[in-house]
N, C-alpha and C positions, 0 to 999 in steps of 0.2 A: 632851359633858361636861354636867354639872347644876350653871349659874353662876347665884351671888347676887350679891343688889343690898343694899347697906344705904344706902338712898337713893333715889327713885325722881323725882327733881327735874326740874328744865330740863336737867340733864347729862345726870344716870343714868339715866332714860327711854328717852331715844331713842340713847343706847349698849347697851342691855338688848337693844332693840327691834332691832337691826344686829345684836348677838347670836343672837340668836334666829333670825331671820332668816339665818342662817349654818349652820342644822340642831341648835343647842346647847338644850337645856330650862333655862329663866330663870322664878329666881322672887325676890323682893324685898318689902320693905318700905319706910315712911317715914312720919315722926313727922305726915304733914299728912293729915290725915281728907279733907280738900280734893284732894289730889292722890292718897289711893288710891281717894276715888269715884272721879272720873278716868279711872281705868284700867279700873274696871270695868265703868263707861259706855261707853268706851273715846270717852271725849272732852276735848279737849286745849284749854286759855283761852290760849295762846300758838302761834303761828305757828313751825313749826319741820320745813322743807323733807322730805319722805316719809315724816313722824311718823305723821300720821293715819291714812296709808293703810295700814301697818304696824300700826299700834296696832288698827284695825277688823277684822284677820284674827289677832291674835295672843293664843298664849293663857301670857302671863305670868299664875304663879300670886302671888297675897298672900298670902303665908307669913308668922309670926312670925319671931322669931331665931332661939329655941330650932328649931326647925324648918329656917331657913334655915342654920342649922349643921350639923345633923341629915344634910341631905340635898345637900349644893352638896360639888362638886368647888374650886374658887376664890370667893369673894368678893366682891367689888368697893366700893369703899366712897367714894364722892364725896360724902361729907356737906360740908356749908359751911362754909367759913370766913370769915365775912363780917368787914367793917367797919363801922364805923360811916354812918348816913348822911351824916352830913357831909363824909366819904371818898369818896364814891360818883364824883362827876366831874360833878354836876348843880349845884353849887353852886361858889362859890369855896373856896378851897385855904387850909383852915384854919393857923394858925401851928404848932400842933404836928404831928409825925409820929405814928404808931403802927402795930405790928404789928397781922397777922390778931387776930380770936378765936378760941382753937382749944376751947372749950369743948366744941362740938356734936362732934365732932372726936374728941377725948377720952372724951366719954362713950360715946359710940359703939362704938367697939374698949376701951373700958372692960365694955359687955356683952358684946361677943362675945366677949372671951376668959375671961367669967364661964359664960358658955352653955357654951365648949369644953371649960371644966374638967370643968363637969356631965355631959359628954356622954365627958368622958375621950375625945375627939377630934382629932388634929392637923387643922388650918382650914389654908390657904392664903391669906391675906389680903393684897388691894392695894389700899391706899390711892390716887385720883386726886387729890383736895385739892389745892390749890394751897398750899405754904407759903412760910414763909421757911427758908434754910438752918439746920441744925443743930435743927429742932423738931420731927422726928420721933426723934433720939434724945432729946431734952428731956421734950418732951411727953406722946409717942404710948408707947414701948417700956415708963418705967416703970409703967404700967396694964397691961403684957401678962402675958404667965405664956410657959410652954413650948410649951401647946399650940396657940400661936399662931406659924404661919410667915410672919415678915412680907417684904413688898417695895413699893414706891414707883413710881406709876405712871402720871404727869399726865399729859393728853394736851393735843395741840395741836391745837385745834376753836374753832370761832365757834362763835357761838349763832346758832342761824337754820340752820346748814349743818350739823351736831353728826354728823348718819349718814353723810353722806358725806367730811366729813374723820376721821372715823373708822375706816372702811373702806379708804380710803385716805391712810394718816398719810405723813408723811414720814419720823419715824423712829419706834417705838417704843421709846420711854425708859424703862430700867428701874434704879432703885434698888436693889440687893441686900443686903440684910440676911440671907437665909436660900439660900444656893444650890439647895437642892433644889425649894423653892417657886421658885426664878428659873426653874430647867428645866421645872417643871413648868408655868409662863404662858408659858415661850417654843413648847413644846408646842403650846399653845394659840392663839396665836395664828398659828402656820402654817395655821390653819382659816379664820380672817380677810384676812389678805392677806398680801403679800409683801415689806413693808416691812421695813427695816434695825431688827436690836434690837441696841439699842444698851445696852449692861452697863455700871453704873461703880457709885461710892459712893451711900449714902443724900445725901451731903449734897449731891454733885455733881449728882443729878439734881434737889434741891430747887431750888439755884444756877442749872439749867440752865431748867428752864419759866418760873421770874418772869424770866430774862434774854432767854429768847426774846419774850417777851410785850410788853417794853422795848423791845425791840430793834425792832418794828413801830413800836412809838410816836415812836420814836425818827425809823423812817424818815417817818410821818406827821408830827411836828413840822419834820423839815428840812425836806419838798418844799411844806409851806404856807407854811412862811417863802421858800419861794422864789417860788412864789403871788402873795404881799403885795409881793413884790419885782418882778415881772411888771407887777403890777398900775399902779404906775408907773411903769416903766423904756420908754422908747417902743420900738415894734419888736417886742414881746416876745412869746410867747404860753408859759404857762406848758405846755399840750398838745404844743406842741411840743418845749420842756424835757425834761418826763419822759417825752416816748416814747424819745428820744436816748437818757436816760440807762438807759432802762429794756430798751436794745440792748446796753448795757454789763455782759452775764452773767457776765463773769471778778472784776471789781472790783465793781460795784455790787449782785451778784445778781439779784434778777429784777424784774418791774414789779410785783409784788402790793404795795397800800399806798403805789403811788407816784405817784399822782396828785393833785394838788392839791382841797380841799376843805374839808370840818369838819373839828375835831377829832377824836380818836383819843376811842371809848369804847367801851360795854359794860359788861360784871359783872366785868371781867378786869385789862383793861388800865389804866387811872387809877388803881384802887387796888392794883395790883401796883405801878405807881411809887409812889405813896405811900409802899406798906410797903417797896418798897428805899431809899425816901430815908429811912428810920427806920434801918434798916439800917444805912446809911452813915453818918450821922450819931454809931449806935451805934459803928463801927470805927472813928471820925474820922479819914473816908477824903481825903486833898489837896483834890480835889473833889467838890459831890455832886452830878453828871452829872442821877442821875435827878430831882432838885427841878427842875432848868431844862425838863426835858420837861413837868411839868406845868405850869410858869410860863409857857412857851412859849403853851401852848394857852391857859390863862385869857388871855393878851399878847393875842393871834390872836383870841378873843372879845369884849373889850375893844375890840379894830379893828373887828373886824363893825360893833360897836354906834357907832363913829363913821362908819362906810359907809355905815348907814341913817341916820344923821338928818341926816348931808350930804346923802342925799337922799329927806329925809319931805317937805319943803314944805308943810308943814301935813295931809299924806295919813296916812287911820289905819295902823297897823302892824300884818301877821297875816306869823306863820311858819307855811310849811308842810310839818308832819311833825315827827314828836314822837318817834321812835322811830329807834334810834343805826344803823341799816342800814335799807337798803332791804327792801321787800317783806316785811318781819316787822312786829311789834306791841309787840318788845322795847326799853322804854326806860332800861333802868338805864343810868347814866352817859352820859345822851344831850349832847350838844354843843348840840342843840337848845336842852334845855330850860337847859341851864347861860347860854344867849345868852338865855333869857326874864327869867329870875330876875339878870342884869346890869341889861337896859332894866329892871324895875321896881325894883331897887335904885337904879336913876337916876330915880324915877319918871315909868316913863315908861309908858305901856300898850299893850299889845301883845297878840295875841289868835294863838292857837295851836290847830293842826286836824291830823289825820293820819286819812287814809280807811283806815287798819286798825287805829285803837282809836275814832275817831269816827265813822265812819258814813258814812250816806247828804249825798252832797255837795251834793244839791238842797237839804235843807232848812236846810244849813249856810249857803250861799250866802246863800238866801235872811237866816237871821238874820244874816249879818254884814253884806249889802250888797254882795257881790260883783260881783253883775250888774247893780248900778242905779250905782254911782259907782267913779270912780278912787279906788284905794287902793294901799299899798306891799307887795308880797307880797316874803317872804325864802325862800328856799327853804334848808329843814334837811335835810330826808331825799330822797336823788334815787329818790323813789317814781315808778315808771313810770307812775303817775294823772296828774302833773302835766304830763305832757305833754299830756291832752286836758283840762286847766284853762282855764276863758272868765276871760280876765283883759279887764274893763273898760278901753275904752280911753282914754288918759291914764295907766294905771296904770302904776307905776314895780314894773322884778320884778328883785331881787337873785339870783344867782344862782354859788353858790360852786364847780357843779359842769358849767358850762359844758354844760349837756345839751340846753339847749329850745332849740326854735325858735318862735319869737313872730312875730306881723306888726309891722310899720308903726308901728303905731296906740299902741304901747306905749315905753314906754322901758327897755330890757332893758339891765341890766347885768352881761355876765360876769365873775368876780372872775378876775382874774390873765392879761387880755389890755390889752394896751395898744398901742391903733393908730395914736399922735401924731407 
């Protein structure tokens, strides 16, 4: 099939590219001059597991709209729906709620169904966007016309893993607005893999991605709070907690997201609770569930930040790792830096490094002091660098994810064991 992109982002990219990669002809656009050099370079400023090496043999065309109407069997349409930055999950948890922006969104399928008129064309058009329920018939549908078949169609992907949880989904989720366009993506996607498609209402599958998204968070704010509970309870090891619990596959489901550590972030999850606690707030729902998941976590960083300076002892403070996963260079909604921006609102200073947006760790070292005195290292991101980290001895090393092994010479504390 010949699939468009109207998007070509941290999403659309490397789903195009899985595409493609599939035997399908993929062509796309995107409003960032910065991200279609990019492609034509075929070179990627973010870390994002089999991108590159897809992207260096592939030959996705840059097509206009007009064009990408013209000529595509389906669609695709993952434009943003962002938040505000103060949403994001790097900062504290503003007093008010609020929905997405669905501006970009909007306009968006505002021209392709302007293109499809011109073109006297019926489109196949799937929105990925994340919303909140009931804004694709709000929003999206009265900007369309007839020759637009539409259907609803998030997926469930990290960032950093995007090609391979997309090739392999757990379910395909599909909004139905147009059945003929539903048959014709479900079509399509027996070319990609084997996964369950799953058919229900537009609104149902809106309700459905922000709930699954929650629904991690969710599991990530209990097992930290069990963590912080380990942490002094004598006897305790929280590793052995949740591997128990994470044997328990009938009731508990499975171990993903269940290990004790940072908070829950990303471009997804903080401000998916957000927008449901807006939500909730809108339906003045008995409780609103999802405000305590973010509470939780700002709680849970708030703790951190009394962890270390029960044990700074006058030693400087550096976290290490800025970026909300491992082995990527993605920081939106990083835990990290939401734990920097607390100590300096306590003024307190604290000095932040990640060897995949910062660099070379010699010269780092060198300007912090590393290797000439004891200092308090925090570890944010369980980057597989930090395990051949020279931590000066005396040095005090916080550690939320119980990973390293250290000598003697340091005083290592893992969060959520307690041997009294």
């Amino acid at each position: 099939m010949n699939i468009g992109f109207l998007g070509l982002g941290k999403l659309g990219l490397p789903v195009a590219l899985a595409i493609e990669e599939k035997g399908h002809n993929v062509c796309g656009t995107d409003i960032s001059p910065i991200t279609l050099k990019g492609i034509r370079t075929k070179t990627l400023n973010y870390r994002e597991e089999g991108a590159q090496e897809l992207l260096n043999k592939s030959n996705i065309q840059i097509k206009n709209i007009s064009n990408i109407v013209k000529d595509c069997d389906i669609i695709f349409v993952p434009i943003q729906t962002p938040h505000e930055e103060k949403y994001e999950g790097i900062t504290r948890i503003p007093q008010e709620r609020a929905d997405f922006n669905y501006e970009h969104l909007r306009n968006g399928l505002r021209d392709l169904a302007i293109e499809a008129m011109v073109h006297r064309k019926e489109i196949v058009v799937i929105i990925i966007s994340t919303v909140l329920p009931g804004t694709i018939r709000r929003e999206i549908i009265p900007v369309l016309n007839n020759y637009v078949k539409l259907c609803y169609n998030p997926f469930f992907i990290a960032m950093g893993t995007t090609i391979e949880d997309f090739l392999n989904s757990e379910i395909i989720l599909f909004g139905v607005e147009d059945e003929e366009a539903a048959k014709k993506a479900e079509e399509f996607y027996k070319t990609i893999n084997n996964s369950p498609f799953f058919k229900t209402t537009l609104e149902n599958a809106e309700l459905i991605k922000v709930v699954y998204n929650t629904f991690i968070s969710t599991k990530i704010s209990m097992i930290n709070t069990v963590m912080e509970t380990c942490h002094y309870l004598p006897n305790t090891n929280i590793d052995e907690v949740s591997k128990a619990l994470s044997l328990c596959t009938k009731r508990i489901v499975s171990n993903r997201y269940l290990q004790g550590g940072m908070g829950d972030g990303g471009g997804c999850h903080p401000r998916d609770n957000i927008a449901l606690s807006y939500l909730a707030n809108k339906l003045n729902l008995s409780f609103n569930w999802y405000d305590m998941i973010m509470k939780q976590r700002e709680h849970q960083t708030e703790w951190l930040v009394k962890l270390i300076l029960e044990n700074q002892n006058n030693l400087e403070i550096n976290i290490l790792g800025k970026s909300f996963k491992p082995e990527t260079n993605l920081t939106l909604g990083s835990p990290s830096l939401l734990l920097k921006n607390i100590l300096e609102e306590k003024n307190i200073t604290a000095k932040i490094w990640d060897p995949y947006i910062d660099g070379n760790v010699e010269a780092n070292a060198k300007e912090y002091g590393w290797n000439d005195r004891a200092q308090l290292f925090f570890i944010g991101t369980k980057h597989e660098a930090f395990h051949h980290f020279y931590f000066y001895k005396d040095s005090v090393i916080i550690d939320p994810f119980r990973y390293l092994k250290l000598k003697d010479d340091v005083k290592y504390i893992p969060i959520g064991i307690c041997n009294q």
